[in-house]
C-alpha positions as protocol buffer text, in pm:
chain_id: "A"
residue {
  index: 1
  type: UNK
  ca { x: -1912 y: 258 z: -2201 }
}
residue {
  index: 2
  type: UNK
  ca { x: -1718 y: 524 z: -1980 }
}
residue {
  index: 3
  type: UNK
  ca { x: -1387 y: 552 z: -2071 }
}
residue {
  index: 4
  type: UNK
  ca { x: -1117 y: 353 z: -1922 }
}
residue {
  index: 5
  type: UNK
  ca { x: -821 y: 588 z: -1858 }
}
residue {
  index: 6
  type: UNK
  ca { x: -1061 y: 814 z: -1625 }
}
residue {
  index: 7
  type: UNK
  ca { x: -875 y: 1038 z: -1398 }
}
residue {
  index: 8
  type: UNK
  ca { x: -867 y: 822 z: -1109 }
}
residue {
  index: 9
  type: UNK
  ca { x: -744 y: 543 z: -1322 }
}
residue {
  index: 10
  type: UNK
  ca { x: -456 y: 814 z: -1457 }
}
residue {
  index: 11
  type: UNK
  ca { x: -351 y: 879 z: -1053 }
}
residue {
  index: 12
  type: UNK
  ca { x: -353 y: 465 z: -1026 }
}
residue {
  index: 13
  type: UNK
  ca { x: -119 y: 449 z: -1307 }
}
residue {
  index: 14
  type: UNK
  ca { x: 96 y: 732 z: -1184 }
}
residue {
  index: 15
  type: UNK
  ca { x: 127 y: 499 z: -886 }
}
residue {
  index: 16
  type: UNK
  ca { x: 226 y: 251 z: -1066 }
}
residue {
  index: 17
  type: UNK
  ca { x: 504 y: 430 z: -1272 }
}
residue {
  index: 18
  type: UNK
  ca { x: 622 y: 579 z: -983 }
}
residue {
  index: 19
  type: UNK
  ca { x: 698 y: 194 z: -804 }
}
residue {
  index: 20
  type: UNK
  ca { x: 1077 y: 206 z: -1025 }
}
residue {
  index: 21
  type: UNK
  ca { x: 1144 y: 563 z: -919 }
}
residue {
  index: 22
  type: UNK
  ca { x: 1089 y: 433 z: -546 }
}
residue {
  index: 23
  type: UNK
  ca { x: 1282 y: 181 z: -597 }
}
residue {
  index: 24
  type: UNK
  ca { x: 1583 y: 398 z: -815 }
}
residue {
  index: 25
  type: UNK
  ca { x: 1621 y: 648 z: -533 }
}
residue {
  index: 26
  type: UNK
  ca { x: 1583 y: 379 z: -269 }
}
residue {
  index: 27
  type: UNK
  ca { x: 1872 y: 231 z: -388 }
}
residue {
  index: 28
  type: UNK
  ca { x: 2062 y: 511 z: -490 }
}
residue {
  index: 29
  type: UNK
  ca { x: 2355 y: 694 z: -313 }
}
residue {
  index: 30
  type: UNK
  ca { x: 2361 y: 1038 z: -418 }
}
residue {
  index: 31
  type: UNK
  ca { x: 2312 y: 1301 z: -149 }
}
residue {
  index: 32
  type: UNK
  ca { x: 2010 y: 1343 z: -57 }
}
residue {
  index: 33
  type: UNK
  ca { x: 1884 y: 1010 z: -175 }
}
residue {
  index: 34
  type: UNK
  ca { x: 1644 y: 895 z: 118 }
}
residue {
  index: 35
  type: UNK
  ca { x: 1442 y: 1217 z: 152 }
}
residue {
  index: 36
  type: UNK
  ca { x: 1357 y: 1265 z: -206 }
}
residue {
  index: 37
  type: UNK
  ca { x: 1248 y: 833 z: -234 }
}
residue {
  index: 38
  type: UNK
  ca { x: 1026 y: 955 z: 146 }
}
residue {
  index: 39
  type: UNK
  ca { x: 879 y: 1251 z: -107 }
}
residue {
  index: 40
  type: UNK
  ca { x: 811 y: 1031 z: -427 }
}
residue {
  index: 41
  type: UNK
  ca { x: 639 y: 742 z: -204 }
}
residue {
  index: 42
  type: UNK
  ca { x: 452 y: 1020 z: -2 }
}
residue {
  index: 43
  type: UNK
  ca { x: 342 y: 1133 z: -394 }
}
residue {
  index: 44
  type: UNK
  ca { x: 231 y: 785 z: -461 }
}
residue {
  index: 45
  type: UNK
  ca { x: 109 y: 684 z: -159 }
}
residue {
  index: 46
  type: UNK
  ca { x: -168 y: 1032 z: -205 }
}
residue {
  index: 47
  type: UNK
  ca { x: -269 y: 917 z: -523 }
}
residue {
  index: 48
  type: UNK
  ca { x: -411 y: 604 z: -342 }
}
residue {
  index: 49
  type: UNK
  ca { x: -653 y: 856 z: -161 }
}
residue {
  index: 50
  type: UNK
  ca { x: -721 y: 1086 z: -417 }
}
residue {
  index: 51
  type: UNK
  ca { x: -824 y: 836 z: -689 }
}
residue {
  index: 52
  type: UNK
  ca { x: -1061 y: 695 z: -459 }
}
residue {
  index: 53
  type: UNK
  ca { x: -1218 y: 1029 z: -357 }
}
residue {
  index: 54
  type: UNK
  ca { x: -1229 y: 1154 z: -732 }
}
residue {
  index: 55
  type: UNK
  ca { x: -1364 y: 858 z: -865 }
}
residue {
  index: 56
  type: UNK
  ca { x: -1670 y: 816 z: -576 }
}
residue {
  index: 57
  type: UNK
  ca { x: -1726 y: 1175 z: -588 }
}
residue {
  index: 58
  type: UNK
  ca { x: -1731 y: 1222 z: -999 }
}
residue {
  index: 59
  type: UNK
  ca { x: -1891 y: 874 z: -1006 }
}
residue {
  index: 60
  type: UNK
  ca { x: -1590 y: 770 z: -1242 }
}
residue {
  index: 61
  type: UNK
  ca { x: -1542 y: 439 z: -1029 }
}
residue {
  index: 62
  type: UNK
  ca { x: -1474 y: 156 z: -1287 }
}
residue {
  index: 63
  type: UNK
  ca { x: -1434 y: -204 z: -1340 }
}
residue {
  index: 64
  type: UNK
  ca { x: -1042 y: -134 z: -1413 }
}
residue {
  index: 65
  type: UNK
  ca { x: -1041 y: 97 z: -1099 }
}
residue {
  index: 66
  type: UNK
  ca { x: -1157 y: -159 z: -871 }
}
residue {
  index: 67
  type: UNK
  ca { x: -911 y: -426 z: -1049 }
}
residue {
  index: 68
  type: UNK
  ca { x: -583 y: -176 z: -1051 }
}
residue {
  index: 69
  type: UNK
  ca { x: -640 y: 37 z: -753 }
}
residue {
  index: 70
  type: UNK
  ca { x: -597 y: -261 z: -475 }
}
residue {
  index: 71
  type: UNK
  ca { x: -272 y: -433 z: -737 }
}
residue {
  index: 72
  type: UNK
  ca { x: -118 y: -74 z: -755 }
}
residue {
  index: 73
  type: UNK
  ca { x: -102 y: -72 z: -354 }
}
residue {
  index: 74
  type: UNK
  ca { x: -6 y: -364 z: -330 }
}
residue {
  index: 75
  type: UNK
  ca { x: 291 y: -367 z: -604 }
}
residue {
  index: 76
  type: UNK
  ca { x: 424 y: 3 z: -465 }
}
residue {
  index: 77
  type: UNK
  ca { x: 412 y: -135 z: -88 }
}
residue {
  index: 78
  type: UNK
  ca { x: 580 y: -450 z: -139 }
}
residue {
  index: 79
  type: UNK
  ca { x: 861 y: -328 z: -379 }
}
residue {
  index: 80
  type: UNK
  ca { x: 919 y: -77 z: -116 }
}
residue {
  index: 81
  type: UNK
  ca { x: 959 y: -362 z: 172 }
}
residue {
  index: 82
  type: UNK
  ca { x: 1167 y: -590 z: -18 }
}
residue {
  index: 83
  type: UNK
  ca { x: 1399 y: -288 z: -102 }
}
residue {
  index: 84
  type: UNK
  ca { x: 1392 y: -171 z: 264 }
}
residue {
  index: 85
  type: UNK
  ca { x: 1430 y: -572 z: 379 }
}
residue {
  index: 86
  type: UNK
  ca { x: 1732 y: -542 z: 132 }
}
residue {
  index: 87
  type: UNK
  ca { x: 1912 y: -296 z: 301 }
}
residue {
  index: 88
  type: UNK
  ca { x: 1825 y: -448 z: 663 }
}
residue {
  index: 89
  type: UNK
  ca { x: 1601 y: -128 z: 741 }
}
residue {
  index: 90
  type: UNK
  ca { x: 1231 y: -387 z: 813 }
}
residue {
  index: 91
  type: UNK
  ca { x: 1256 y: -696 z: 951 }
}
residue {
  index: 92
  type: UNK
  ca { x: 1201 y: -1014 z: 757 }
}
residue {
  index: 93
  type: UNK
  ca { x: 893 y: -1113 z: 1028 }
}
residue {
  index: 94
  type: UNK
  ca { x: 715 y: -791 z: 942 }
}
residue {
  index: 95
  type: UNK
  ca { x: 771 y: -803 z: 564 }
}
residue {
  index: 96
  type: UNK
  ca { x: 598 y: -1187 z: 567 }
}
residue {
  index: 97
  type: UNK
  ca { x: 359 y: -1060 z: 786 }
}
residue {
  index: 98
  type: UNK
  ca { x: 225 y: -760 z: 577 }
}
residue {
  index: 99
  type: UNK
  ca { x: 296 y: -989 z: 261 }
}
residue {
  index: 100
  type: UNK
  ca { x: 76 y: -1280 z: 348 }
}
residue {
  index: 101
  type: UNK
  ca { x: -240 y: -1035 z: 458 }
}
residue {
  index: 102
  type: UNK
  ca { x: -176 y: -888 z: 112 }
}
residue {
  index: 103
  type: UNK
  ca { x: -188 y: -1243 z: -13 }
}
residue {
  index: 104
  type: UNK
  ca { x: -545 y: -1390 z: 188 }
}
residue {
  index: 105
  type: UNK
  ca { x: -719 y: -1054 z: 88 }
}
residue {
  index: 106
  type: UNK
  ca { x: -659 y: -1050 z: -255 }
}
residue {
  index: 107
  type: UNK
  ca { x: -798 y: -1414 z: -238 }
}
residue {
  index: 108
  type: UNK
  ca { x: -1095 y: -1300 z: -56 }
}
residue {
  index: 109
  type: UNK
  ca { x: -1108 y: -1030 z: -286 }
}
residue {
  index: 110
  type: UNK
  ca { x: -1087 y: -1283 z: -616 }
}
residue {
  index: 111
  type: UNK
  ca { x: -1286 y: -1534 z: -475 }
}
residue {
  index: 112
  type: UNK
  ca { x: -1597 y: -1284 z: -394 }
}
residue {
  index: 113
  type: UNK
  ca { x: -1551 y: -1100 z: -741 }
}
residue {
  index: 114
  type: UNK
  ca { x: -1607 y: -1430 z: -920 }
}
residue {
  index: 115
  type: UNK
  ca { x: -1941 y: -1456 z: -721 }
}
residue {
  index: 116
  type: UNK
  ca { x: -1996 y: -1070 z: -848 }
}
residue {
  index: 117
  type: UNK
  ca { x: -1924 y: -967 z: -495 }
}
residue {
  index: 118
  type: UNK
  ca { x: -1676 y: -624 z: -452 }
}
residue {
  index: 119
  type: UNK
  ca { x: -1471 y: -626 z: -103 }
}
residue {
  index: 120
  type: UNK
  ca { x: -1451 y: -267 z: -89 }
}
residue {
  index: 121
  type: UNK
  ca { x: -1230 y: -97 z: 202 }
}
residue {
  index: 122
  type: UNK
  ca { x: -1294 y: -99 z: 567 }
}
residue {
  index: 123
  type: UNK
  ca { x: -1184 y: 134 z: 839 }
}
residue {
  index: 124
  type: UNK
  ca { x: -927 y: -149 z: 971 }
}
residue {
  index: 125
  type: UNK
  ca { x: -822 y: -158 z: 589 }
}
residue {
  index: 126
  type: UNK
  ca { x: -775 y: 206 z: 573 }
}
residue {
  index: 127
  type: UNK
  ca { x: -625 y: 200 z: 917 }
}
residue {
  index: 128
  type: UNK
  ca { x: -378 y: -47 z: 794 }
}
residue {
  index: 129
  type: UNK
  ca { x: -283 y: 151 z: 495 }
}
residue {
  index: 130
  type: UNK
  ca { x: -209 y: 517 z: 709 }
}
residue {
  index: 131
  type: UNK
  ca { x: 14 y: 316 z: 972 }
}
residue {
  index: 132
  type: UNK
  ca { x: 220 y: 99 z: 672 }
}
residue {
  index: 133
  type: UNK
  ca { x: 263 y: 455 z: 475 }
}
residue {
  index: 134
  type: UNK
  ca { x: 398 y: 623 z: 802 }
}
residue {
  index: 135
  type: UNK
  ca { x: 641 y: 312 z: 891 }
}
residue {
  index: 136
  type: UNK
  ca { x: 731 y: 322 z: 575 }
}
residue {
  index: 137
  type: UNK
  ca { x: 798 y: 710 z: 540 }
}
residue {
  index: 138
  type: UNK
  ca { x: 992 y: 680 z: 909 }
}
residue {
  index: 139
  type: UNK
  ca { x: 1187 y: 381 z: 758 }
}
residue {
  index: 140
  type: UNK
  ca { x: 1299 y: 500 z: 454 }
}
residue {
  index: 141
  type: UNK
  ca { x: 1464 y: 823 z: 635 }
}
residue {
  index: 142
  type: UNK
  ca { x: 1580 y: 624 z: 904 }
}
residue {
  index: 143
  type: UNK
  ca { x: 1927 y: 591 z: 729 }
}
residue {
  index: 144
  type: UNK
  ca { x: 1942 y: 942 z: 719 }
}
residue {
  index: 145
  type: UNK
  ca { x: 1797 y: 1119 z: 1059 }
}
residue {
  index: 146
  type: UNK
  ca { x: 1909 y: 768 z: 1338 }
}
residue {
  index: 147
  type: UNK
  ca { x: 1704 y: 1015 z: 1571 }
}
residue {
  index: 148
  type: UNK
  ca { x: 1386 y: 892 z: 1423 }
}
residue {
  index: 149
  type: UNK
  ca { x: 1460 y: 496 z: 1467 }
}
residue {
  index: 150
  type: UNK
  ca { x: 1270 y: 469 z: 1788 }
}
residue {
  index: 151
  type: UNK
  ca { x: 968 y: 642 z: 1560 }
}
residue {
  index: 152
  type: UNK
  ca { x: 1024 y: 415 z: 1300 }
}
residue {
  index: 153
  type: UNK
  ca { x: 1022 y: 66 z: 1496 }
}
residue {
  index: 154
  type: UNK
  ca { x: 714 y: 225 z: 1705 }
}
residue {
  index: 155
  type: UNK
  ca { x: 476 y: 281 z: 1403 }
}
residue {
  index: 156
  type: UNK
  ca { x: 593 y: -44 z: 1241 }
}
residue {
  index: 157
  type: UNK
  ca { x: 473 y: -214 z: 1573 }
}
residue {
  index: 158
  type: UNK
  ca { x: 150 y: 14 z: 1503 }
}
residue {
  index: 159
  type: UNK
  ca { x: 118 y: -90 z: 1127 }
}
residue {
  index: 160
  type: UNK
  ca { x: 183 y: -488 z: 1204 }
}
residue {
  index: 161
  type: UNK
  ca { x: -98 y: -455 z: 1454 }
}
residue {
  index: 162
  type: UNK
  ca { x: -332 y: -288 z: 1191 }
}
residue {
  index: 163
  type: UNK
  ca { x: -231 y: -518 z: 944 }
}
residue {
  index: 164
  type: UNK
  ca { x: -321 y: -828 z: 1125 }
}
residue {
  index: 165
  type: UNK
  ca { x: -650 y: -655 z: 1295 }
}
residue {
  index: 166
  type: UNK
  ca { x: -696 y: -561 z: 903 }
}
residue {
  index: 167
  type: UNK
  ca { x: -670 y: -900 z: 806 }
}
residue {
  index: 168
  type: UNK
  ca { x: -846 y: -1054 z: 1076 }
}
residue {
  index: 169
  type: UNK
  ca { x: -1156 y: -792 z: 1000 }
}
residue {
  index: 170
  type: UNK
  ca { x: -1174 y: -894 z: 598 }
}
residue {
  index: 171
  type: UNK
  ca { x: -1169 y: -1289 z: 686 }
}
residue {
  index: 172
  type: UNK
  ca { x: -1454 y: -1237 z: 980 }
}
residue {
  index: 173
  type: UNK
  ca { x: -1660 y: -992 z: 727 }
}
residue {
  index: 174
  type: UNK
  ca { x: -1610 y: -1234 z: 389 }
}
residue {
  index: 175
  type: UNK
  ca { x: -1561 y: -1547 z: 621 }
}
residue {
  index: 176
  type: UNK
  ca { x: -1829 y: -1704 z: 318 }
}
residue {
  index: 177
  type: UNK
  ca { x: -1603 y: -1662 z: 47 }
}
residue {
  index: 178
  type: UNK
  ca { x: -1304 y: -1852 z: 249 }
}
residue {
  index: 179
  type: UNK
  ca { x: -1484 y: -2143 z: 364 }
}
């Protein structure tokens, strides 16, 4: 049996630890506050692409890889939304919108693992996740720099389009597990 707390799986958990720092500095309003939360989610959101690459390329994927690497995404990107929504930085239309893709793929993805079936990541899925860490980068130092707001509302434009082509690409390619 390989052992569970692999280095990839370390880099997931980092991730994970790092969601209430995210969401501390988010919140906070000390100087300074906005680009050190843009430098901790940047940290997180490159664990998300180096656990992959370490764990395909040291054939350390695992069982609790596959299981916490998608709910670590997921959990650091929607804390960060709801905090943003919070402080009327994302509209409410996006947030649902990246929220309920979220929602049907993790479905797909429990429906198909029951049938021993992995959804692994696409290029739309990968697109998706470059374009929401960008927004989300842009939004968070919106606050600070208004000179990036036109940045900002473009890539979130460009991230609710991935999303939903995303989306739209999982339910076409695992269209048998949702019918």
């Amino acid at each position: 049996m390989k052992h569970l707390l692999t280095l990839p799986n370390q880099l997931t958990v980092l991730r994970l630890l790092l969601v209430p720092v995210i969401g501390y500095t988010l919140t906070a309003t000390w100087m300074y506050h906005d680009q050190v939360s843009v430098a901790v989610y940047a940290s997180a959101a490159a664990t998300d692409t180096l656990d992959g690459r370490i764990a395909r390329s040291r054939n350390l994927v695992s069982e609790l890889g596959k299981f916490l690497d998608p709910l670590a995404d997921k959990i650091l990107v929607i804390t960060v939304l709801a905090i943003l929504l919070g402080a009327n930085l994302v509209p409410f239309w996006v947030v649902v919108v990246i929220f309920a893709r979220e929602f049907v793929i993790t479905g797909i993805r429990f429906v198909a693992a029951g049938q021993g079936v992995v959804v692994g990541s696409t290029p739309w899925g990968k697109s998706k996740t470059i374009t929401q860490n960008l927004m989300i980068a842009l939004l968070i130092l919106t606050p600070a720099y208004p000179v990036i707001k036109p940045a900002a509302f473009a890539f979130t434009v460009v991230a609710v389009v991935a999303t939903v082509a995303s989306g739209l690409d999982y339910l076409w390619r695992y269209r048998r597990f949702v019918m």
